[in-house]
C-alpha positions in Angstrom: 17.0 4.6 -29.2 13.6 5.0 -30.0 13.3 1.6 -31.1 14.1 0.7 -27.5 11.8 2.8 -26.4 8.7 1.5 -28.1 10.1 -1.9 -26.9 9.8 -0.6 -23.3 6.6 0.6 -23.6 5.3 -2.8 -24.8 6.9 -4.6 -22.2 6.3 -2.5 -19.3 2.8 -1.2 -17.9 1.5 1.9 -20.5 1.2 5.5 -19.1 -0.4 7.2 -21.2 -2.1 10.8 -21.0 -5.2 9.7 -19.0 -3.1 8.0 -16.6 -0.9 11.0 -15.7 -3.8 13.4 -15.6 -5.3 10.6 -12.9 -2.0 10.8 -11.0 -1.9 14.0 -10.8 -5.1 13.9 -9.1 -4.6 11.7 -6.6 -1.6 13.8 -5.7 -4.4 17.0 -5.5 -6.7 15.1 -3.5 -3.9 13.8 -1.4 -2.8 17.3 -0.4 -6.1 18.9 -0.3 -7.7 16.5 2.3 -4.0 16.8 4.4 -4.1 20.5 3.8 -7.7 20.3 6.0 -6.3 18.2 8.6 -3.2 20.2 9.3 -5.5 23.0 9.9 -7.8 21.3 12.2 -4.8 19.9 13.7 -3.5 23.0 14.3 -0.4 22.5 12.3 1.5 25.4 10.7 0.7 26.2 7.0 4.3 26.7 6.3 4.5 23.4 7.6 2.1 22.1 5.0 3.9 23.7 2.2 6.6 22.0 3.0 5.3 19.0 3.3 3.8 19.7 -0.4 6.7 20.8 -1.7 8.6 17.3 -0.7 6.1 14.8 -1.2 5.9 15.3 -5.4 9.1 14.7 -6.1 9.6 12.2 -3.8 6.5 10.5 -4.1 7.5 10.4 -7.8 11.3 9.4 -7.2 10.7 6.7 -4.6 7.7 5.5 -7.2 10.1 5.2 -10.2 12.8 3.8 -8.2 10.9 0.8 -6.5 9.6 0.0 -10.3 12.9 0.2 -11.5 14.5 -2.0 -8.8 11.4 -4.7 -9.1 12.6 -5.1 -12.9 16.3 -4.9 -13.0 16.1 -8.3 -15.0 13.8 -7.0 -17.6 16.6 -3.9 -18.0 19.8 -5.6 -17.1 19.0 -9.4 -19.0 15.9 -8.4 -21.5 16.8 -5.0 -22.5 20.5 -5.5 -22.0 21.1 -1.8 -20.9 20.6 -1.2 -17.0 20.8 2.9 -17.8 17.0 2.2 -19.7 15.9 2.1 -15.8 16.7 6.5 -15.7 14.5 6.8 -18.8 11.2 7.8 -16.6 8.8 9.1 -19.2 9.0 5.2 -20.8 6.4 4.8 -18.2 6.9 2.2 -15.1 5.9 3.4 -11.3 4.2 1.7 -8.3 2.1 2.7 -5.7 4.2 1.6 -2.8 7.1 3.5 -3.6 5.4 6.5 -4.0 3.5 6.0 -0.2 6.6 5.3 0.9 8.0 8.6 -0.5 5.2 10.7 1.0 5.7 9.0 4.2 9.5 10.0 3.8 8.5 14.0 2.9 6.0 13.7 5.9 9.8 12.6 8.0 11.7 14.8 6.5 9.1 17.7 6.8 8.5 17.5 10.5 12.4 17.2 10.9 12.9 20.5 9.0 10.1 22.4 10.4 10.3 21.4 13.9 7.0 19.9 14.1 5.7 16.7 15.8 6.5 13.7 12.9 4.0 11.6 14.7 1.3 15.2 14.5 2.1 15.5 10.4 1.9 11.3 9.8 -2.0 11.8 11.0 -3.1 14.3 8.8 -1.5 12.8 5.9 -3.2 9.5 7.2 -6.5 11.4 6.7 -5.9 11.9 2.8 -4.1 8.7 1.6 -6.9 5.9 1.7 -8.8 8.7 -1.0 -6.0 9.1 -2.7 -5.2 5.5 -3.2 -8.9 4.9 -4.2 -8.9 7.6 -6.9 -5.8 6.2 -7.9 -6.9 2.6 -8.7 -10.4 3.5 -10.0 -8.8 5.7 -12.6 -6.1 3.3 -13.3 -8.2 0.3 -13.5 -10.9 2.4 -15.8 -8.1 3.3 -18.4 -5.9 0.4 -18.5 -7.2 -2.7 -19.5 -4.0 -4.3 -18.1 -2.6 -3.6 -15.3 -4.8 -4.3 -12.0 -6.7 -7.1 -14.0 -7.4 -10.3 -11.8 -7.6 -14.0 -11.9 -11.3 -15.4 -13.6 -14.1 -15.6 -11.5 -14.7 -19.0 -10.6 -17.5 -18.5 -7.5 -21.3 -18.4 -9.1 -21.9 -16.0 -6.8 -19.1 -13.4 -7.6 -20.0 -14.0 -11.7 -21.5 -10.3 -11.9 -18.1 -8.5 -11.1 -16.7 -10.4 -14.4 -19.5 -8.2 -16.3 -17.1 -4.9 -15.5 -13.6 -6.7 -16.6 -14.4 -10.0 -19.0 -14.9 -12.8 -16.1 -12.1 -11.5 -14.1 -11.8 -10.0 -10.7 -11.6 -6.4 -11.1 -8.9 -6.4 -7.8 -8.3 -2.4 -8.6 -12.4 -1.8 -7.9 -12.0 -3.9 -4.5 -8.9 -2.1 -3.6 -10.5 1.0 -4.0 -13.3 0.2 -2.2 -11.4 -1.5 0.7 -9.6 2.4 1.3 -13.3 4.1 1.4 -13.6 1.7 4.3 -10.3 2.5 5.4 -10.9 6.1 5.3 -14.0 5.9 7.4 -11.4 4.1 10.2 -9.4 7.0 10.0 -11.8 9.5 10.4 -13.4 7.7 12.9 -10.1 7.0 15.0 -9.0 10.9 14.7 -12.2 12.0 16.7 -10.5 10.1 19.5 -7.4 10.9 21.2 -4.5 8.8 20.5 -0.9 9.1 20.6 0.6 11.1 17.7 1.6 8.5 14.9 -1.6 6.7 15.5 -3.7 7.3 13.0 -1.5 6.6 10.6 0.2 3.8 12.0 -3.3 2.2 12.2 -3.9 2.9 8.7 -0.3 1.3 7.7 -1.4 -1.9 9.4 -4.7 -2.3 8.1 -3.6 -1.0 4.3 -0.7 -3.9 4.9 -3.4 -6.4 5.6 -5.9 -5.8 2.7 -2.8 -5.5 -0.1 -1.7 -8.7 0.7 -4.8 -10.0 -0.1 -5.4 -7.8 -3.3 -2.2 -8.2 -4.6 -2.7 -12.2 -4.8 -5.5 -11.4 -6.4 -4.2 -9.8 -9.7 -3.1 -11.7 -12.3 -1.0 -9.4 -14.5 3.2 -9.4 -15.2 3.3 -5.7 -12.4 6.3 -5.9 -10.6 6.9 -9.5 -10.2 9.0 -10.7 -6.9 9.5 -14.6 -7.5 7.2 -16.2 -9.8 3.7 -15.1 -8.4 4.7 -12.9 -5.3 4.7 -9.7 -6.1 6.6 -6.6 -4.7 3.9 -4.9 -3.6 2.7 -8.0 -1.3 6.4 -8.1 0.0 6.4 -4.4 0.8 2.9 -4.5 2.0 3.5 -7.0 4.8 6.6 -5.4 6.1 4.8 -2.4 6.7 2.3 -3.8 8.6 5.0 -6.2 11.1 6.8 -2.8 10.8 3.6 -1.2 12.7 3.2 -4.3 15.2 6.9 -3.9 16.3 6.3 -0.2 16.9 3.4 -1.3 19.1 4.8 -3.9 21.0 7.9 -2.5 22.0 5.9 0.6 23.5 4.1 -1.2 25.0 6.6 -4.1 26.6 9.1 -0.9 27.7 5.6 0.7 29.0 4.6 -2.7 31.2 1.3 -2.6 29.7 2.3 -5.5 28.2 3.9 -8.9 29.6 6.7 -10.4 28.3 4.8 -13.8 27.8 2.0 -11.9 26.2 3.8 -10.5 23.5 5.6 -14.0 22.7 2.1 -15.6 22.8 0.6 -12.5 20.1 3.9 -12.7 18.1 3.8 -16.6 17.7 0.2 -16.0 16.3 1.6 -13.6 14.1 4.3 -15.8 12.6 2.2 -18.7 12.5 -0.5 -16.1 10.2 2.3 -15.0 8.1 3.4 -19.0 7.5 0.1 -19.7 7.1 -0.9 -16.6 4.3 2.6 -17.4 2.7 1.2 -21.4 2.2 -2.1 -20.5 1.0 -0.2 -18.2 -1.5 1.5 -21.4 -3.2 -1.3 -23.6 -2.7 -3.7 -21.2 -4.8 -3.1 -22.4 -8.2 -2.0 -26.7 -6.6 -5.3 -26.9 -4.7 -7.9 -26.0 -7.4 -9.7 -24.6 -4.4 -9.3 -20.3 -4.6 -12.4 -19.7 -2.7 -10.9 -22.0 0.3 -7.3 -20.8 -0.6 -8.2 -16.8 -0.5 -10.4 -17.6 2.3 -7.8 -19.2 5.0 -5.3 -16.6 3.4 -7.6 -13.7 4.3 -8.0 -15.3 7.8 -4.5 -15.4 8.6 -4.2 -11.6 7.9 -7.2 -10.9 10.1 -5.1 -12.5 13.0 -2.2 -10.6 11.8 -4.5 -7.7 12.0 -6.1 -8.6 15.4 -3.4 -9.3 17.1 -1.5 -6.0 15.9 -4.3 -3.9 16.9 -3.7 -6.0 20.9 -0.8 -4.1 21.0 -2.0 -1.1 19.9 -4.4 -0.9 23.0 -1.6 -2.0 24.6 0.5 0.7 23.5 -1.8 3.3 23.7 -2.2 2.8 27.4 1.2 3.8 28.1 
């Protein structure tokens, strides 16, 4: 057995101390900068505890389980032994699951508590861009692995291969893309929105930017089919996810026409056909800074024509 184990933890991404301790801030930070919003929200402290006392272990399940679920070939055809997947402290976890688990606890919280979900979903919208930064800067600073990106082949960009060996360092842009995206928030809770807002405005943009990023990296994490990744997958869906929310308000609210919404959701599909092209055609055309550049551009109009229907929405 722990032969097996030391087999897992060659194959798999290593968590080791430093890695755990940077977890378990991000979880602090999360909670703190929540904890501030709930009170300037107005939102019971019990409330808050609650929320605390769900997100951890959920955040932590939901984080294990996606990781497990992305590998089952690595367990079920490498490893031959599927039960390896309960064996947690072999390290494995990913960053969607465990937003998706504090997005459950946030659910499942307001649902117990009797508070407004959409209310909760905001102030945990305040502390999750943070969290997510401090997250990838301290995973990208102690493992040399994981997060690492394709080599730099714009004169321009040479610089950033200085901090990782001539490679993108996709962890330091991610982390800088949720300072932006925490400046958003904050700047969208001083105005008054419909509660769910915030964060749904947050899901959408976060959805945008990962698709990106996660094209970026060029490491084994949590492989889809061949080069698509998991987190892309996931990462997309949230942000559709978001857009349906938006234009079914605001189609049932007569803010928008039906024609509108068919022209906005063909330019959606024809941004997710064209990111999903430029995805394959990164490594056939030779060409990454055109490639990445009409891929980002087709999120954008994902993005733009998501945050349509969120005026839309909003006006109902």
């Amino acid at each position: 057995m722990k032969k097996v184990g030391s087999l897992i933890r060659q194959l798999l991404p290593r968590r080791d101390v430093p890695l755990r301790q940077n977890a378990r801030a991000q979880k602090l930070l999360l909670l703190l900068l929540t904890g501030l919003s709930c009170r300037r929200k107005g939102i019971p402290y019990r409330t808050f505890i609650t929320f605390g006392a769900l997100s951890l272990p959920l955040a932590f399940l939901l984080s294990r389980l996606t990781f497990a679920l992305s590998n089952i070939p690595l367990y079920v055809n490498t490893l031959s032994n599927p039960l390896l997947m309960l064996h947690f402290w072999d390290g494995g976890a990913s960053l969607l699951g465990a937003l998706l688990g504090v997005l459950l606890a946030g659910w499942v919280t307001g649902r117990i508590r009797r508070e407004s979900v959409g209310r909760l979903m905001d102030a945990i919208a305040f502390g999750a861009p943070l969290a997510i930064a401090v997250e990838r800067i301290g995973e990208g600073y102690f493992d040399e692995i994981i997060g690492m990106g394709k080599g730099i082949e714009t004169e321009w960009l040479a610089f950033l291969g200085n901090l990782t060996g001539g490679n993108h360092p996709v962890f330091l842009y991610e982390a800088v893309a949720m300072v932006v995206l925490f400046v958003v928030v904050l700047l969208a809770q001083r105005k008054k929105h419909p509660d769910g807002d915030t964060m749904a405005l947050f899901l959408l943009l976060y959805g945008c930017v990962q698709v990106v990023l996660e094209s970026l990296r060029n490491d084994s994490h949590m492989l889809l089919i061949h080069f698509v990744r998991v987190n892309q997958v996931g990462a997309l869906v949230l942000a559709v996810a978001v857009i349906i929310r938006w234009s079914v308000t605001a189609v049932h609210g007569k803010t928008c026409t039906g024609m509108k919404a068919g022209w906005l959701w063909t330019l959606i599909v024809i941004g997710i056909g064209q990111g999903i092209g430029m995805e394959f055609a990164v490594d056939r055309l030779g060409e990454p800074l055109l490639s990445y550049g009409m891929m980002a551009l087709a999120l954008v109009l994902i993005a733009w024509c998501g945050l349509r229907f969120r005026r839309m929405a909003n006006k109902v």
